[in-house]
C-alpha positions as CSV (number, residue, x, y, z in Angstrom):
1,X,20.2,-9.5,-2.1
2,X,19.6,-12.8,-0.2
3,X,16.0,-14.4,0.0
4,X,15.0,-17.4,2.0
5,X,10.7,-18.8,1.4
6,X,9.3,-21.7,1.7
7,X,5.7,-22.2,2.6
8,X,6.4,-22.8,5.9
9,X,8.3,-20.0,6.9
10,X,8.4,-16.1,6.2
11,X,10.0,-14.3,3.7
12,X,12.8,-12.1,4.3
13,X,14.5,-10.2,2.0
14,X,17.8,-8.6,2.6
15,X,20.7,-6.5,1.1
16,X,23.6,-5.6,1.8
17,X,24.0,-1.6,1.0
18,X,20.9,0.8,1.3
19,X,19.9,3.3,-1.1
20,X,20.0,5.6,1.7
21,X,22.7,6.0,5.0
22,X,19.5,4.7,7.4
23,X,21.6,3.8,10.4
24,X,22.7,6.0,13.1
25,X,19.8,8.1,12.6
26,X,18.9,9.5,15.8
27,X,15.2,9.5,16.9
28,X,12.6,7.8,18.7
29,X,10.4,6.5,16.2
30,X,11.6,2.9,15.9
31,X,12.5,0.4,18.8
32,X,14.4,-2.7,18.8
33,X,12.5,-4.5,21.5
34,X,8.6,-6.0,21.2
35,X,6.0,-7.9,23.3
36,X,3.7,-10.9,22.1
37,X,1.4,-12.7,23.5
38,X,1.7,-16.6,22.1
39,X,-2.0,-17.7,22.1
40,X,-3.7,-20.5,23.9
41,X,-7.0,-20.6,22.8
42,X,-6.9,-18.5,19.0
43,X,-10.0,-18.5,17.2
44,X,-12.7,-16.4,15.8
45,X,-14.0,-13.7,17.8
46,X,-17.9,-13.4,16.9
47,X,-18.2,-10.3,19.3
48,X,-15.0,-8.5,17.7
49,X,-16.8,-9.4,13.8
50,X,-19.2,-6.7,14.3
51,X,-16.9,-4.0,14.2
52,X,-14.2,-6.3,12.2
53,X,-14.8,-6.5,8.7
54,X,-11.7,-7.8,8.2
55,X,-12.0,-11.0,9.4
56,X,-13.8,-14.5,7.8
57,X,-14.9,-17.5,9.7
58,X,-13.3,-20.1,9.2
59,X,-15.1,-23.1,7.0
60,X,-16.2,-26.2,9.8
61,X,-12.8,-28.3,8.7
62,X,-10.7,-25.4,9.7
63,X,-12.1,-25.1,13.3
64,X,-10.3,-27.7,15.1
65,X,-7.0,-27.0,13.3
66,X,-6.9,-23.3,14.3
67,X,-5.1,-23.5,17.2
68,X,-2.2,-25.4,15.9
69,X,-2.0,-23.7,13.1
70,X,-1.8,-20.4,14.8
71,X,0.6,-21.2,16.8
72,X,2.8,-22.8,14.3
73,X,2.2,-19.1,12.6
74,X,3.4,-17.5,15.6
75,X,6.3,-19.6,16.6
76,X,7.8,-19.1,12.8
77,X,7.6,-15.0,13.5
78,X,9.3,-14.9,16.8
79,X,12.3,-16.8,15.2
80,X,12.5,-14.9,12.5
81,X,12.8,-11.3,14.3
82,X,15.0,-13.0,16.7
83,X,17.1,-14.3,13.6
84,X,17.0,-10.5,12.7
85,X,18.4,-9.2,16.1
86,X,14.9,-7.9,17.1
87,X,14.7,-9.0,20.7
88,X,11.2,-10.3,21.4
89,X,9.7,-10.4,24.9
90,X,7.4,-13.6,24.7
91,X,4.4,-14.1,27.4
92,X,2.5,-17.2,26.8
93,X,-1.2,-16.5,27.3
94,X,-3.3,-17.9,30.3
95,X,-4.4,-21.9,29.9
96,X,-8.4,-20.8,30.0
97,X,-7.7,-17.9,28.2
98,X,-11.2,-16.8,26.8
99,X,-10.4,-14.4,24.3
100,X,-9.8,-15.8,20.8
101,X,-7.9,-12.6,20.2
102,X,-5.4,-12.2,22.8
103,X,-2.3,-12.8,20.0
104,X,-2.7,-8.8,19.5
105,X,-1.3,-7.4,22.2
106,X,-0.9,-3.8,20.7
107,X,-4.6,-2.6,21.4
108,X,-4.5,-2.6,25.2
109,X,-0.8,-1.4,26.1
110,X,1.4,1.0,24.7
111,X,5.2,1.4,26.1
112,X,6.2,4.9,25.5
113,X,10.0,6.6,25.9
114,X,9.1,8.8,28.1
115,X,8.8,6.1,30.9
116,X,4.7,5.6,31.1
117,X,3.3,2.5,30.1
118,X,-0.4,2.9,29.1
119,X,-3.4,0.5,29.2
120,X,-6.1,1.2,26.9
121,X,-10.1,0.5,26.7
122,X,-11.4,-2.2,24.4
123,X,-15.1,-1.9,22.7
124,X,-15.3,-6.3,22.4
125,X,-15.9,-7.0,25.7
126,X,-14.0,-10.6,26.0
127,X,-11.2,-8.9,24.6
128,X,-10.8,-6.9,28.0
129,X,-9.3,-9.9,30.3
130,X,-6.5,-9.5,28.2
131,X,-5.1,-6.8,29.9
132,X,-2.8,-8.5,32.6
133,X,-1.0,-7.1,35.9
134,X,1.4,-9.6,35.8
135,X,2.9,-8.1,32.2
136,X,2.6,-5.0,33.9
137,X,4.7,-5.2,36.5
138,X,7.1,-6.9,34.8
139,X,7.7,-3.6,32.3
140,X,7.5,-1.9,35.5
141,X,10.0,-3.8,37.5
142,X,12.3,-4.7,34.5
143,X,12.6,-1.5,33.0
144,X,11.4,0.9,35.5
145,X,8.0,2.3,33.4
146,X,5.1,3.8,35.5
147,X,2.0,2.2,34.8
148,X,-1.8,4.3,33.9
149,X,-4.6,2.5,33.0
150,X,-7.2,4.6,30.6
151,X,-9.5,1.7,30.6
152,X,-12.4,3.0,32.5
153,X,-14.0,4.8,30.2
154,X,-15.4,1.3,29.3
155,X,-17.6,1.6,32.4
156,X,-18.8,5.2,31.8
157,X,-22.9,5.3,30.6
158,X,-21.8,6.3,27.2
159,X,-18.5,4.0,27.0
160,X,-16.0,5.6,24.4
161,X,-12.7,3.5,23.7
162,X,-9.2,3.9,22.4
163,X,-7.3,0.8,21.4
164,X,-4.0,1.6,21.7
165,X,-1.7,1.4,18.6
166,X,-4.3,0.2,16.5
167,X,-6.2,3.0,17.1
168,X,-3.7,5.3,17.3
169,X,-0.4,6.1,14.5
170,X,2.6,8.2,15.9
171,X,5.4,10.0,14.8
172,X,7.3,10.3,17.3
173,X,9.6,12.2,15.5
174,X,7.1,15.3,14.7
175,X,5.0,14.7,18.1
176,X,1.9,13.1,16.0
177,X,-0.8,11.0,16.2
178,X,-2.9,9.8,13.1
179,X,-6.0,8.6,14.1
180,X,-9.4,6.9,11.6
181,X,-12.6,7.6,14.0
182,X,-14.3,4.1,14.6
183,X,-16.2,2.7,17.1
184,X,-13.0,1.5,18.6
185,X,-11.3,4.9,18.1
186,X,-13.2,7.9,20.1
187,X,-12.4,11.2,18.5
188,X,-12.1,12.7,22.1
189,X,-10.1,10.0,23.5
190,X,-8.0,10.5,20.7
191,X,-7.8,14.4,21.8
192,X,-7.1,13.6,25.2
193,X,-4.4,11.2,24.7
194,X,-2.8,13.7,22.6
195,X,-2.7,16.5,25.2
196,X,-1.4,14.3,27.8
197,X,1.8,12.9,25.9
198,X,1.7,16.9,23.9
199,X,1.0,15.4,20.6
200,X,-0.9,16.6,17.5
201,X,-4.0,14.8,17.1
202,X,-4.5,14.4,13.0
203,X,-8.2,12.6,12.7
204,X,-9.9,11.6,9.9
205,X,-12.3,9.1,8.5
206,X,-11.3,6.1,6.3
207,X,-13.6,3.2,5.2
208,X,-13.6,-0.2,4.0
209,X,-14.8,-2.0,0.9
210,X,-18.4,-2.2,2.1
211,X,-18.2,1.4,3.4
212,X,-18.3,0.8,7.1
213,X,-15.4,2.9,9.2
214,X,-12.0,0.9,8.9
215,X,-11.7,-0.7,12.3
216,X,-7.9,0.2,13.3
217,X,-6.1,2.8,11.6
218,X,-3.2,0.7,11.4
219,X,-4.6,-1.8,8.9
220,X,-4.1,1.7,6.3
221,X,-1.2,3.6,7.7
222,X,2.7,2.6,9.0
223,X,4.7,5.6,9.9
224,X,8.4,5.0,9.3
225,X,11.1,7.3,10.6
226,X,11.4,8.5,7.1
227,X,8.5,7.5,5.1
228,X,4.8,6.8,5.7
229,X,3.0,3.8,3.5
230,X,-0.6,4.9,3.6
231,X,-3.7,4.0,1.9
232,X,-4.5,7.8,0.9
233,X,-8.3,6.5,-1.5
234,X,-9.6,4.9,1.8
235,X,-10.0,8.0,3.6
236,X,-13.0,10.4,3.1
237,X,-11.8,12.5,0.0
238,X,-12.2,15.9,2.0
239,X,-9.8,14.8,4.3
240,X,-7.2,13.1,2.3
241,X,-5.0,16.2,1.4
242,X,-4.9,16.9,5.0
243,X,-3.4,13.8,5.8
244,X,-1.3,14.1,3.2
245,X,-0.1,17.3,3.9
246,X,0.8,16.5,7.5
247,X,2.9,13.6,6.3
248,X,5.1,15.6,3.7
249,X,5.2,18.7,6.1
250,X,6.4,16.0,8.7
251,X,9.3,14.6,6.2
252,X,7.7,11.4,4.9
253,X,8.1,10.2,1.7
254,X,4.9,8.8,0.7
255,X,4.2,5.0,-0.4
256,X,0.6,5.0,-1.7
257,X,-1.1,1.8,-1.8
258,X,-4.7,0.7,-3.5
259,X,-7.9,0.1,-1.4
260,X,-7.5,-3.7,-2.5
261,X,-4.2,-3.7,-1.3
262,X,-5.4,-2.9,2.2
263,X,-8.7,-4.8,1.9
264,X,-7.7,-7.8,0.7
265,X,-4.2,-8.3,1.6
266,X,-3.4,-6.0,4.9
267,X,-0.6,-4.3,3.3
268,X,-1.2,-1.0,5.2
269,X,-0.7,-3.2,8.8
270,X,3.4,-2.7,8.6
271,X,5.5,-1.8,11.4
272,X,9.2,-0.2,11.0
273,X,11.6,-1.8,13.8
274,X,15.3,-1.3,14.0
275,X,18.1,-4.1,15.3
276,X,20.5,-4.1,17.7
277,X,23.1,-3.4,15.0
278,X,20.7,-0.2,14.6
279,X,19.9,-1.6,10.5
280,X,16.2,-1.2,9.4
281,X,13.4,-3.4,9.1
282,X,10.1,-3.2,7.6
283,X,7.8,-5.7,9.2
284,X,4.8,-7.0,7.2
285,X,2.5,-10.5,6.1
286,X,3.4,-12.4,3.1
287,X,0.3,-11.6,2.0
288,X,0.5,-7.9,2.2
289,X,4.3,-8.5,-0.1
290,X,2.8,-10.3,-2.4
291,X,-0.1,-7.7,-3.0
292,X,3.1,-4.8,-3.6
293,X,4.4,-4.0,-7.1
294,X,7.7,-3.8,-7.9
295,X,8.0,0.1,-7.5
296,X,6.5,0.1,-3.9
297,X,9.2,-2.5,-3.1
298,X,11.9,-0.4,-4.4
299,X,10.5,2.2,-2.4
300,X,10.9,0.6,1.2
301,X,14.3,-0.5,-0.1
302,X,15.7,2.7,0.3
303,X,14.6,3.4,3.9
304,X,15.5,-0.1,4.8
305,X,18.2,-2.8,5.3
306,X,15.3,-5.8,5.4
307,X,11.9,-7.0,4.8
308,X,10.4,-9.5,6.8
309,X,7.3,-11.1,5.6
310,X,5.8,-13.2,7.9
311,X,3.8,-16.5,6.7
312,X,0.3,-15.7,9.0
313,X,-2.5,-16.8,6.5
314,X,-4.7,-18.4,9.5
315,X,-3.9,-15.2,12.1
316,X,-5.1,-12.6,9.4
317,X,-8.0,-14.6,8.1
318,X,-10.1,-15.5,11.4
319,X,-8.2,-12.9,13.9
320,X,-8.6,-10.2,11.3
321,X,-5.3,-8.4,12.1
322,X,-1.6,-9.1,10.6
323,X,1.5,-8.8,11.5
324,X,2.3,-5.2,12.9
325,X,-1.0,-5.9,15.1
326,X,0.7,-8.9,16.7
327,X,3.7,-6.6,17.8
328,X,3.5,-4.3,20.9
329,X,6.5,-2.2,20.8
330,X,8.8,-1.8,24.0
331,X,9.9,2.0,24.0
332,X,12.6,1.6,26.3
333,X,12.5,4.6,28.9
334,X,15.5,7.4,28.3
C-alpha cells in the first residue's frame, strides 16, 4: 500500500492487488469522466442555510480568505483525479457569478448513458443562474447527448423541485433510484423521473441531528457497483428495513456508518468512479476518512483499487457539501 498526505493536499491511499477481481466488471454504474465547476465567487449561501443544516458561517476573519482558499481546495482535487486517470472536464464559473454555491454542479445536471442530459429545478433561488446553455451544448455537441430541462416546475404556484444527484441515488445496475423526501426532493418529482428513465423509485425519510429532513440524500447514501455505504439510523426506523432490503436484494454489500459520521464528518457524501485502466476508486473528504474505523476501511478495500480523500475543510464547512457533491458524472452515451 502507498500513501501520500500532507496538509495541503489529499490523501490517497492505494494497493496494488484487490481483495476482489473489481476490473472488467461490466455495468453502467461507474464512469470515468466528471464535470466541475471551478468557483469565482465561493462563499456562504444564507438562502441555501435554511434548508442546509449542514453548513456553518464562517467566523468574520475567514470571510475574505474564502475564495482563495476554495479554490486552492479545488485546484488540489482536480489534480489528484487527473493523477488517478479520472479525466475531469473543468468549466471555470462566470466573473460576476452570484451564486456562492456554484462549485456543486451535481444538483442541476445529470448526464445519463442513455444519451439525455437532464437539467434539474433548484428550491435556493440564486442557485438557479447556475444552470448554463453554454455547458450544455458543449455535452451536446461533444458527445452527442440531447438536452431536457425539468426546471419549470420552479415556476408552477406550488413549486416542487428535484436537485439532481443530490437528490436522487441510482443503481444503475438494478434500474433504482434511492431518494430522502426534502424540501429539495419532491416525492412526485422523484416518481416521475423514475417512470421516464423506467426506474424504481425507493423513497424514504432520513433526518439530521436536530431532526429536520436531511437536505440531499447523498450526504447518507453512495451506491457502488457492488456495495452501498449508507447511514441506515438516519432514516425513519419504519422505513429502514426497506431500504435495506432493496440494497441486499440489489447485490450490495452493506457499509453502515453512525449518524455522527454523516453529521459531522460527510462520510455518507462518496462517489465510486472507475479509471481509464478500468481500476476502482472511492471518492471521499479527508474528513469523512478520518471519521471511518479501521473495519469500514477494510471494507471499501475490497471493492476498490484506491481511496481518494480530498483535503476540502473550507468547501464542506461554509458550502455545506463535500466531495462527491462537487462531482457531476459524465455518462458517456452507448
Amino acid at each position: 500500500m502507498r500513501r501520500k498526505n500532507d496538509l495541503n493536499s489529499v490523501l490517497l491511499l492505494t494497493w496494488d492487488e484487490p481483495k476482489l477481481n473489481i476490473t472488467g466488471i461490466m455495468n453502467e454504474q461507474l464512469t470515468d469522466t466528471v464535470l466541475m465547476i471551478r468557483p469565482s465567487n465561493f462563499g456562504f449561501n444564507e438562502e441555501a442555510f435554511l434548508s442546509n443544516s449542514f453548513q456553518n458561517k464562517p467566523s468574520e476573519d475567514e470571510v475574505e480568505s474564502i475564495q482563495k482558499l476554495a479554490l486552492a481546495e479545488f485546484d488540489r482535487y482536480v489534480d489528484e483525479l487527473r493523477t488517478l486517470n479520472v479525466e475531469v472536464i473543468v468549466f471555470d464559473d462566470f466573473p460576476n457569478s452570484i451564486s456562492p454555491d456554484s462549485i456543486f454542479p451535481n444538483n442541476w445536471i445529470s448526464m445519463h448513458s442513455n444519451g439525455k442530459l437532464y437539467q434539474h429545478s433548484m428550491l435556493v433561488s440564486n442557485r438557479r443562474k447556475e444552470r448554463r446553455e453554454d455547458i450544455v451544448n458543449y455535452f451536446e455537441l461533444n458527445y452527442g447527448y440531447r438536452s431536457e430541462d425539468l426546471s419549470g416546475t420552479e415556476l408552477l404556484n406550488e413549486a416542487k423541485f428535484l436537485e439532481g444527484t443530490g437528490s436522487m441515488i441510482f443503481d444503475h445496475k438494478t434500474k433504482k433510484i434511492y431518494a430522502a423526501i426534502s424540501p429539495r426532493t419532491n416525492p412526485e418529482l422523484v416518481d416521475s423521473f423514475a417512470k421516464k428513465i423506467g426506474y424504481e423509485s425507493i423513497q424514504f425519510e432520513a433526518y439530521g441531528g436536530k431532526g429536520e429532513a436531511i437536505y440531499h440524500t447523498n450526504v447518507m447514501l453512495c451506491i457502488g457497483d457492488q456495495f452501498a455505504v449508507v447511514g441506515l439510523d438516519t432514516i425513519k426506523e419504519s422505513q429502514r428495513n426497506l431500504v435495506r432490503q432493496h440494497l441486499e436484494k440489489s447485490g450490495k454489500a452493506i457499509i453502515e456508518l453512525s449518524n455522527d459520521q454523516v453529521y459531522a464528518s460527510f462520510a455518507g457524501n462518496m462517489l465510486q468512479l472507475k479509471n481509464k485502466n478500468d481500476e476502482r476508486i472511492i471518492v471521499m473528504s479527508q474528513s469523512a476518512y478520518g471519521s471511518l474505523t479501521k473495519g469500514q476501511i477494510d471494507q471499501l478495500k475490497t471493492f476498490n483499487n484506491h481511496l481518494l480523500a480530498a483535503n476540502i475543510p473550507i468547501i464542506e464547512k461554509v458550502g455545506g457539501g463535500s466531495a462527491r457533491c462537487m462531482l457531476a458524472e459524465v455518462f458517456k452515451p452507448i
